[in-house]
Residue, then its C-alpha position, 0 to 999 in steps of 0.5 A: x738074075x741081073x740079065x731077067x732086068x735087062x732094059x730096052x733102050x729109048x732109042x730103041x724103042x723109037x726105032x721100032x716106032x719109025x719103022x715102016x712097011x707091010x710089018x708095021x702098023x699104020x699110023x691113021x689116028x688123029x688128037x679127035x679119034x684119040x679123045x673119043x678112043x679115051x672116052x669110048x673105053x672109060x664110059x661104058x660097064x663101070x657107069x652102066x653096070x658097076x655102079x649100082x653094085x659099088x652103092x648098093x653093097x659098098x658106098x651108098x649115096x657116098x658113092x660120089x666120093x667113091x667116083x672121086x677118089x677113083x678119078x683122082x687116082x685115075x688122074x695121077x696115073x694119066x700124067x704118068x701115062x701121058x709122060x711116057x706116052x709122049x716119050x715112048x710113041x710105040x704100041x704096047x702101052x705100060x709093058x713097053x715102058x715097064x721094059x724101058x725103065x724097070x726090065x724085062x722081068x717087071x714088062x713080062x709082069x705088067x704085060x700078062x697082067x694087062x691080060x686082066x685089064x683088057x681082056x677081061x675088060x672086054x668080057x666084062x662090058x659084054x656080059x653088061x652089054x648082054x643084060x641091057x640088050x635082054x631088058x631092052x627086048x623084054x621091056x620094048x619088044x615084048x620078047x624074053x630071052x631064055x634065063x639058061x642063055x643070058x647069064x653065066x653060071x653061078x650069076x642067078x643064086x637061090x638059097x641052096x647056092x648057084x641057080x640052074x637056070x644061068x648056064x650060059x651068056x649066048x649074047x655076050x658071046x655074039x657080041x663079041x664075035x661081032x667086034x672081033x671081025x670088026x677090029x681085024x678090018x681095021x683100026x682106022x674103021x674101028x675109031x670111026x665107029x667107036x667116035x659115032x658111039x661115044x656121040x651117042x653115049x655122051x648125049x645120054x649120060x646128059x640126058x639122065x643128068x639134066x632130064x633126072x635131076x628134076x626128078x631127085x628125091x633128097x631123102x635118098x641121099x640121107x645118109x648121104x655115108x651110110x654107117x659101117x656095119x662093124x665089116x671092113x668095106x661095107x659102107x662108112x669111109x671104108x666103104x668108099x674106100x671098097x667102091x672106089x676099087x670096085x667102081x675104078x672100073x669105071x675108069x679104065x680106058x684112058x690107058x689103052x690110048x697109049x696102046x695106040x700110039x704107034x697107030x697115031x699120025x703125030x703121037x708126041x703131041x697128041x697122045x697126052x691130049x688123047x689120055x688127059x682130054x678123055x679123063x677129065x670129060x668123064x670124070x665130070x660126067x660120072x660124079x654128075x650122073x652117080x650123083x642123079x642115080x642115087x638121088x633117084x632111088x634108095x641105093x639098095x635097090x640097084x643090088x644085083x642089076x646088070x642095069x642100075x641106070x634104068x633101075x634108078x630112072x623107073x623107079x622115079x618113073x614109078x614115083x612120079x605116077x608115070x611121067x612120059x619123060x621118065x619112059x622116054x629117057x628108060x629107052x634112050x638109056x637101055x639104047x645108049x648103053x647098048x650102043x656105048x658098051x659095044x664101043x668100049x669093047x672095040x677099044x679094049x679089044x683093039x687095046x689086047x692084040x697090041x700087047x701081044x704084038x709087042x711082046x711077040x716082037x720081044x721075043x716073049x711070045x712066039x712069032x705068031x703073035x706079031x704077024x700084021x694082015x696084008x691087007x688090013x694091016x692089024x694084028x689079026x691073028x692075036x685079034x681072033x686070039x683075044x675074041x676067043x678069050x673074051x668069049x669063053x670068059x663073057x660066056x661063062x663067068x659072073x660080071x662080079x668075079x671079072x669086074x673086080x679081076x680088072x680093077x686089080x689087074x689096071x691098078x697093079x699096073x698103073x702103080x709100076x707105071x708110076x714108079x717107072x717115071x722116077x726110074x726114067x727121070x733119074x735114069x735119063x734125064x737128058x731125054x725129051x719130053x713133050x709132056x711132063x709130069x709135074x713135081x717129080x717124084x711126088x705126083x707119081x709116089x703118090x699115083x702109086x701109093x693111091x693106087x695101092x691103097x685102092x687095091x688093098x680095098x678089094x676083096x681077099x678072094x680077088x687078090x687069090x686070083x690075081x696071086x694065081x694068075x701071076x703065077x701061072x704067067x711066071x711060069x710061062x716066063x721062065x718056060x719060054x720068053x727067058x729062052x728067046x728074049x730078043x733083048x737076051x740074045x742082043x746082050x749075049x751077042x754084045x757080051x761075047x763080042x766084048x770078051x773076044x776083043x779082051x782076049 
């Protein structure tokens, strides 16, 4: 039991960091490509397309509060990120400093279930970087894509269940396919088109806050915590609560900047200023702009759109008799969202690959994983791996299932994340830090215990899936990483020379 905890040592794991040549991956991205990385991930699905479902069924016009208490909880975790960023510059992310605090049992964990995050993440913003792209056509360009082809199934539901006419999500697909040829050229590349986007996408959440707040109707903001309906999570404070674990979504993103860190020139400087300076932009701009969005129409009205912004600003469109203005920003959004949700997926998807890789160079996953192009220098193999999933995923599940899936999966390991700093300051102390988490242990406790509470407010039948797919990857653990754990056969090798020198 002990060896399954077997821990990799700081030391280590710098070392691998240092390492150069054609295996390693090359260090190109400076404190401005780690910022814009941050706030290309964050902002997308959540603000585009999850926030009309956690108003519309969950918060209401509380869904304020909701961004709030997410972003808090986001925060909390970030300094915790930023810690063990600064510490442990290496690819990997929370599996890597699951592994150097807490063993190589709970890193397995974190890793398989970084899966939901990232992965699923990706598939997530390309189901809502579908539905912006098939209104855009319709409303701009007058050309409607076929229903069978632009959701999957189960999306559409009539009375008698599941609607026939959703079978398949041809764009998501095709997306990203797109981004998938894009992240096997190259990281440096792909940071260079995510900070144009994130540009583009910055300048229209600004536009929706400054260009709608003129344009708010009070009355929707009354109730401003519309009354529970006697259901947990439906409305009332435990429906903040509920659409603060749905809306987390929004928040994820921060994170994968730490899966950077061996991609960046200086990573014990600039990795905290990359998860930090990302956070706090986008945690202001989303409680400004959740705020204008149920200002500008009654918060049932977003139920069940893939695009609650646009829905919101036609509506005042419509209220106002027509205004120009109004029209205008309908087609910035739809154009913004397009352009913003391609660039969180480059980021999720560059994030997924290099948790492979760092398992692979474990041992906890087969040789392939770790292959680097010899030209490109990425991971390409596991990139091409990862766009497969997404696109099976974004082709053929609804953006509720995988929205959830990944706010559960990002919270889990931001609570192990959490707990790991406590283990490293009591376990090193003697360690350097370039950045610190303030008043250790309490702000990573609570980080945890936020972050615990977020999860208990998702939905049981989210939980179902995330015991299932856990125990699928406990099995895989056991049926191969045990067996060809580097660290394991290091520890035996060590062993064995230890009792040759007793006898």
């Amino acid at each position: 039991m002990q060896s399954i905890f077997a821990t990799k040592s700081i030391e280590q794991l710098k070392a691998e960091a240092a390492e150069t040549g054609g295996h390693s991956l090359k260090r190109v991205l400076g404190p401005i490509n780690l910022v814009t990385l941050g706030i290309g991930a964050i902002i997308g699905t959540g603000i585009f397309v999850l926030t009309g479902e956690a108003a519309a069924q969950y918060a209401g016009p509380a869904i304020v509060f909701s961004m709030l208490l997410a972003g808090f909880a986001s925060a909390l975790a970030g300094l915790c990120y930023a810690e063990f960023a600064s510490t442990v510059p290496i690819a990997g992310s929370a599996y890597t400093y699951g592994y150097a605090t807490l063993g190589e049992f709970i890193a397995w964990i974190i890793g398989w279930d970084l899966i939901l995050e990232y992965a699923l993440g990706a598939a997530t913003v390309a189901v809502g970087w579908s539905g912006h792209l098939t209104a855009f056509m319709h409303d701009f360009l007058g050309i409607s894509f076929p229903a069978s082809l632009a959701a999957a199934p189960c999306t559409l539901i009539n009375a008698a269940g599941c609607s026939p006419e959703a079978v398949f999500n041809l764009p998501a697909v095709l997306i990203t396919l797109a981004v998938t040829v894009l992240i096997v050229i190259g990281v440096k590349e792909s940071a260079n088109v995510n900070s144009v986007i994130v540009i583009i996408k910055v300048a229209v959440v600004l536009i929706v806050i400054v260009g709608g707040a003129a344009y708010i109707n009070r009355a929707n903001w009354v109730p401003f915590i519309p009354p529970n309906t006697g259901t947990f999570g439906e409305y009332g404070y435990s429906g903040i609560l509920r659409g603060a674990g749905v809306i987390f979504f929004a928040y994820i993103g921060f994170d994968a900047v730490s899966v950077a860190a061996q991609e960046a020139r200086n990573p014990q400087k600039d990795m905290p200023v990359g998860i930090l300076g990302s956070l706090v932009v986008c945690t202001i701009l989303y409680v400004l702009v959740s705020g204008v969005m149920v200002g500008l129409v009654p918060y049932k009205q977003m139920l069940g759109s893939s695009a609650p912004m646009v829905v919101a600003i036609r509506a005042a469109e419509t209220a106002s008799g027509g205004s120009s203005l109004l029209h205008a920003m309908t087609m910035l959004v739809e154009l913004g969202a397009i352009a913003g949700l391609s660039s969180v997926m480059v980021v999720m998807m560059m994030a997924q690959p290099r948790i492979f890789y760092a398992m692979s160079k474990d041992g906890l996953l087969p040789p392939f994983a770790k292959k680097i192009h010899p030209k490109f220098r990425t991971p390409h193999i596991t990139s091409i791996i990862t766009g497969v999933i997404v696109a099976l995923a974004s082709g053929f599940t609804p953006i509720g299932i995988l929205g959830s899936l990944v706010s559960i999966g990002t919270l889990m390991a931001f609570v192990i994340v959490s707990i790991g700093i406590i283990f490293l300051r009591y376990q090193r102390p003697e360690l350097e830090r370039p950045f610190k988490v303030p008043m250790v242990p309490f702000v990573p406790a609570l980080s945890a215990l936020v972050s615990l509470g977020l999860m208990a407010g998702l939905p049981w039948s989210t939980w179902e899936r995330l015991i299932i797919w856990m125990a699928i990857g406990i099995v895989i653990y056991f049926a191969y990483g045990f067996s060809h754990s580097e660290v394991r056969k290091r520890d035996t090798v060590l062993a064995a020379a230890g009792g040759t020198r007793r006898r």
